[in-house]
Kinemage of the C-alpha trace (Angstrom):
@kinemage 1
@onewidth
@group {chain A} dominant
@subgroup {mainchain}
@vectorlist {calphas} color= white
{ca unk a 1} P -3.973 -8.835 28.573
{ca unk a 2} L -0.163 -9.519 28.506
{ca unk a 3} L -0.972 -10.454 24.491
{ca unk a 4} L -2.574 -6.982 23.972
{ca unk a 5} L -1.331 -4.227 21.402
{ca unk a 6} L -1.937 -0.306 21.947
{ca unk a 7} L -4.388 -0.404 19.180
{ca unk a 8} L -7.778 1.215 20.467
{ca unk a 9} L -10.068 2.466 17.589
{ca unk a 10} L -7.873 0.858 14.627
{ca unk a 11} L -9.533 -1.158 11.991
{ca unk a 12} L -8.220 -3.691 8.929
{ca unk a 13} L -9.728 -2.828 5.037
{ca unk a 14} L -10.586 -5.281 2.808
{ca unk a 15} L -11.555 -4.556 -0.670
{ca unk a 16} L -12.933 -7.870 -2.898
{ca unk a 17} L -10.327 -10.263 -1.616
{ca unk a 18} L -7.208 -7.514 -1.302
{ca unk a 19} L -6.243 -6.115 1.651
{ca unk a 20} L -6.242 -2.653 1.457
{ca unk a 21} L -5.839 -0.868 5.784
{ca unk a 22} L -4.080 -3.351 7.754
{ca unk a 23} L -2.269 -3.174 11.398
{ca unk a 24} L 1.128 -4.504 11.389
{ca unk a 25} L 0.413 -7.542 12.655
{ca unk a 26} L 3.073 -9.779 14.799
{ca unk a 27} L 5.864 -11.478 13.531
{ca unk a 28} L 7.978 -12.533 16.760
{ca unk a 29} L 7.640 -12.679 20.928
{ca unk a 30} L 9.920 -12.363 23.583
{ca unk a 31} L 12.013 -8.527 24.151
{ca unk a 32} L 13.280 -6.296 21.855
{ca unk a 33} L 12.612 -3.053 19.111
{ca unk a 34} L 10.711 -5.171 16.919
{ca unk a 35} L 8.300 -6.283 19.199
{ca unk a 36} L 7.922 -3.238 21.187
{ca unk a 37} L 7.095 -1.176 17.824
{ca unk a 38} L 4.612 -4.168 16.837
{ca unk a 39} L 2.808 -3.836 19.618
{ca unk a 40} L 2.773 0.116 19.854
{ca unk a 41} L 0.042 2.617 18.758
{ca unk a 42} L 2.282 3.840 15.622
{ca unk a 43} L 1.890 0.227 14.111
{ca unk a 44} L -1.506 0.243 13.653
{ca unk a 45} L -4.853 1.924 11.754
{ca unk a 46} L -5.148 4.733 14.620
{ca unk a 47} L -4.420 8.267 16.084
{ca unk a 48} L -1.610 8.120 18.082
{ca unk a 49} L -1.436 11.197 20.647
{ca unk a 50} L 1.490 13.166 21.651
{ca unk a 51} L 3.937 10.211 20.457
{ca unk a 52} L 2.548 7.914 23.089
{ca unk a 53} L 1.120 4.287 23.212
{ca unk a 54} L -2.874 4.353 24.032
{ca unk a 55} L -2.630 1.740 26.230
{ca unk a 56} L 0.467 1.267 28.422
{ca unk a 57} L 2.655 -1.849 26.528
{ca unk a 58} L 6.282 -2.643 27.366
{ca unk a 59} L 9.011 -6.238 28.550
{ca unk a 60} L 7.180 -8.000 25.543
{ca unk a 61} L 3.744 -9.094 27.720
{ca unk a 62} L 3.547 -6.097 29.796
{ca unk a 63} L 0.653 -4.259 30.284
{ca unk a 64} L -0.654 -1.265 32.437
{ca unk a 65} L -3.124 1.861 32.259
{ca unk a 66} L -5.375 0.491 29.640
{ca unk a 67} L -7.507 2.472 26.886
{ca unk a 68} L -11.293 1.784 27.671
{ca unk a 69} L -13.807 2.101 24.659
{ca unk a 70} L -16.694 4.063 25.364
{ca unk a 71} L -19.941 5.056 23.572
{ca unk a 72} L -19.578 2.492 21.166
{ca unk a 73} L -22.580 3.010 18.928
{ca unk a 74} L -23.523 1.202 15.153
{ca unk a 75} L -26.211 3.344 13.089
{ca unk a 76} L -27.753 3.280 10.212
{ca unk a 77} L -29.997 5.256 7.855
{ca unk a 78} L -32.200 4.893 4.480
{ca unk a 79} L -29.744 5.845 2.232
{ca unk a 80} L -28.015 2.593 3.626
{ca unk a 81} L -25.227 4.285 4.993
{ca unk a 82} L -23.824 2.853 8.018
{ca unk a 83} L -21.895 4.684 10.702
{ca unk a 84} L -20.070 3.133 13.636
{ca unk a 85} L -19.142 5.978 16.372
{ca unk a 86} L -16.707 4.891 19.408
{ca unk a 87} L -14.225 6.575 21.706
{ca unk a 88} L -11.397 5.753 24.339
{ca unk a 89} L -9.940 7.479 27.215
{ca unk a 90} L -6.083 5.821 26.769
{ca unk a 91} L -4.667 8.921 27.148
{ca unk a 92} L -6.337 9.995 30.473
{ca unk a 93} L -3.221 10.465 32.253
{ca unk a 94} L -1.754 13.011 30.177
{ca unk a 95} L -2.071 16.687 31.011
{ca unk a 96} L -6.053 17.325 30.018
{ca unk a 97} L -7.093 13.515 29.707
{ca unk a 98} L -7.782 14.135 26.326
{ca unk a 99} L -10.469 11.196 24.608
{ca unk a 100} L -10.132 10.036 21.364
{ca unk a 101} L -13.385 9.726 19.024
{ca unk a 102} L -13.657 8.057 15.789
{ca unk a 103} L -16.336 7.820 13.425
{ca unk a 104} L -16.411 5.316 10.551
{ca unk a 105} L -19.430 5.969 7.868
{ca unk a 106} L -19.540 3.272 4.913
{ca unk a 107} L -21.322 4.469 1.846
{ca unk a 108} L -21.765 2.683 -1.180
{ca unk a 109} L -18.021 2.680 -2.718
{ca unk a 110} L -16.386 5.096 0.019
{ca unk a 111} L -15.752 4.923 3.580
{ca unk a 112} L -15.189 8.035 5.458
{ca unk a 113} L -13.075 8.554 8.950
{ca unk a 114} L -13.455 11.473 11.177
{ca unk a 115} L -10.998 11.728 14.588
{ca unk a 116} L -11.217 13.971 17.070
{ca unk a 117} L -9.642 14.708 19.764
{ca unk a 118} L -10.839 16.675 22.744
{ca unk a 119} L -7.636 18.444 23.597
{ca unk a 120} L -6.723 20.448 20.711
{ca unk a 121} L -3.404 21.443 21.697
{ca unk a 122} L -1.846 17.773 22.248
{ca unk a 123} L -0.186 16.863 18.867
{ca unk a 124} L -1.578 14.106 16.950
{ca unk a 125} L -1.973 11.595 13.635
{ca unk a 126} L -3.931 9.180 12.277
{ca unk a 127} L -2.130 6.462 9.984
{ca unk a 128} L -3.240 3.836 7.677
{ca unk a 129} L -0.815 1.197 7.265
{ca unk a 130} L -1.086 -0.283 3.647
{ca unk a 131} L -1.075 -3.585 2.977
{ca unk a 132} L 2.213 -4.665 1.090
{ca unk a 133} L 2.566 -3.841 -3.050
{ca unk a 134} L 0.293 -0.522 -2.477
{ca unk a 135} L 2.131 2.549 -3.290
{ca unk a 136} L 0.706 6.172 -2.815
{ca unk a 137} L 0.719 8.387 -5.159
{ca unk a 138} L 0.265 12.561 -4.654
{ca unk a 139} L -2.180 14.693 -6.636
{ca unk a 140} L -2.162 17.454 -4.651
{ca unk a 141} L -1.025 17.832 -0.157
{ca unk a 142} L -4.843 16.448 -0.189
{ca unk a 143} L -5.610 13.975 -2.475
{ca unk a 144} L -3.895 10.617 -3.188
{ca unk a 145} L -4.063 7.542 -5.160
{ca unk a 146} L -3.415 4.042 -4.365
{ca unk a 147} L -2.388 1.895 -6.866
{ca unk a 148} L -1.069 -1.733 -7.193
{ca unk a 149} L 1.211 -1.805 -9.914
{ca unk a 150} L -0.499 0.093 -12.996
{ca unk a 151} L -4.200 -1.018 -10.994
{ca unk a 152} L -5.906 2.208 -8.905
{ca unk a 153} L -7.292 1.123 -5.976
{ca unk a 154} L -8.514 3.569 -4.042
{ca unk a 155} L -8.106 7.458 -3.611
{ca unk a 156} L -8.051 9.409 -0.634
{ca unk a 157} L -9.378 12.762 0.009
{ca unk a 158} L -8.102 14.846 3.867
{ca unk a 159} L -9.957 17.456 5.248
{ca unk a 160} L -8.876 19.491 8.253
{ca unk a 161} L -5.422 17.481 8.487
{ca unk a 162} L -1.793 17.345 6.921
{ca unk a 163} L -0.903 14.484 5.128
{ca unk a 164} L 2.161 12.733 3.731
{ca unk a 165} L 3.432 9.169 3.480
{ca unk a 166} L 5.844 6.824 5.653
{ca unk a 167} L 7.625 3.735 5.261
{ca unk a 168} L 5.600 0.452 7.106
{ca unk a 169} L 6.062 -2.861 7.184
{ca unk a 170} L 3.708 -5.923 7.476
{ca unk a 171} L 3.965 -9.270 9.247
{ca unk a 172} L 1.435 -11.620 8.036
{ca unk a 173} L 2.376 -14.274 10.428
{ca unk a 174} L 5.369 -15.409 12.422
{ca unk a 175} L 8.885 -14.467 10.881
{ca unk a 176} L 7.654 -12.678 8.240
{ca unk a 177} L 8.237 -9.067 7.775
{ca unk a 178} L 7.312 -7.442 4.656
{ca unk a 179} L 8.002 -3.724 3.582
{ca unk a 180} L 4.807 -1.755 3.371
{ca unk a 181} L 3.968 2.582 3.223
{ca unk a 182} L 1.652 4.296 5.590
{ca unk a 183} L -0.433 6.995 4.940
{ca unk a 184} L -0.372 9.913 7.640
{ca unk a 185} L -2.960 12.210 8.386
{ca unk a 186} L -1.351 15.338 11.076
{ca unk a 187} L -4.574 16.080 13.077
{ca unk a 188} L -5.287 19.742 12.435
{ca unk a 189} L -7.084 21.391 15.533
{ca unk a 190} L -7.113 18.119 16.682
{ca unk a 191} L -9.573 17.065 14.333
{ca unk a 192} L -9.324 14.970 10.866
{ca unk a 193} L -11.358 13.886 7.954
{ca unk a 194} L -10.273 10.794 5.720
{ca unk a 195} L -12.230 9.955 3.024
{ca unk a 196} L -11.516 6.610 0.839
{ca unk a 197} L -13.501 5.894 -2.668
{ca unk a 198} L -12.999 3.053 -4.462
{ca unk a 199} L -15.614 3.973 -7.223
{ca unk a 200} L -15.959 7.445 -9.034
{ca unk a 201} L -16.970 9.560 -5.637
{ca unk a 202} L -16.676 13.324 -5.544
{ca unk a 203} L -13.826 13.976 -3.097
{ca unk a 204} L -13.544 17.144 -2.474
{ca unk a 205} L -15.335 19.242 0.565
């Protein structure tokens, strides 16, 4: 457990061979800002709850209160559509113990991402951290585009949330820090819907 990030619910995207989602991965041990923020909720694919870590992380291989996943459950239907469901309770000592739930649902060329959280009134985002050389581009507060140099990727359609764009980084190994951007979804309600097409999808609601 002393090896363990705050990084409940977060997941990696790989499209073909190019990553796409990624956490921020780990590029050093031992104290200090860098490791704390490597190991923290905000550096990774998840909703991060009232600005605090979902499991309790500090001193480099420190760990207390833990997030525990619950309900994990993997679905599927004839459309071949595939939906993984899951929540954790990390954040049962704040005021409310409110649980975050995530549902993934792959469809041929999309993926979409719902959050929820069960006390409204605690602030909260969801961010994807890109993999290095994707830049975001705005079409409207809702609707981006992902594109590696002149190459589209991806675009990204957000329901129920705000949404704008951070600067990331990326450590794909040991001593290795690369600049990256993050895409940030402002839970509205305390609820959010991502959706991600990488072929011509209808995005909007």
């Amino acid at each position: 457990p002393g090896h363990a990030h705050a990084d409940t619910l977060s997941f990696e995207l790989s499209l073909h061979d190019r990553l796409l989602v990624v956490n921020s991965g780990t590029s050093c041990y031992g104290l200090g800002e860098r490791r704390s923020y490597e190991r923290g909720t905000a550096a990774h694919s998840t909703v991060e709850v009232d600005g605090r870590n979902s499991s309790e992380v500090w001193g480099g291989f420190r760990v207390g209160r833990r997030a525990r996943p619950l309900g994990v459950c993997l679905s599927g239907d004839p459309s071949g559509a595939v939906q993984i469901r899951a929540s954790h309770d990390g954040y049962r000592w704040l005021p409310g113990k409110p649980l975050h739930s995530r549902t993934w649902i792959f469809i041929s060329g999309g993926l979409e991402v719902r959050d929820q959280i069960s006390d409204a009134s605690k602030p909260a985002v969801a961010r994807y951290h890109l993999a290095p050389g994707i830049s975001l581009q705005s079409d409207s507060p809702d609707l981006w585009v992902l594109r590696y140099g002149d190459e589209t990727i991806a675009r990204v359609s957000v329901v129920g949330g705000e949404c704008f764009e951070e600067a990331s980084s990326f450590a794909p190994e040991f001593g290795q820090v690369h600049a990256a951007r993050c895409l940030v979804v402002r839970l509205r309600d305390g609820y959010a819907l991502t959706r991600w097409a990488w072929r011509d999808l209808p995005l909007s609601e």
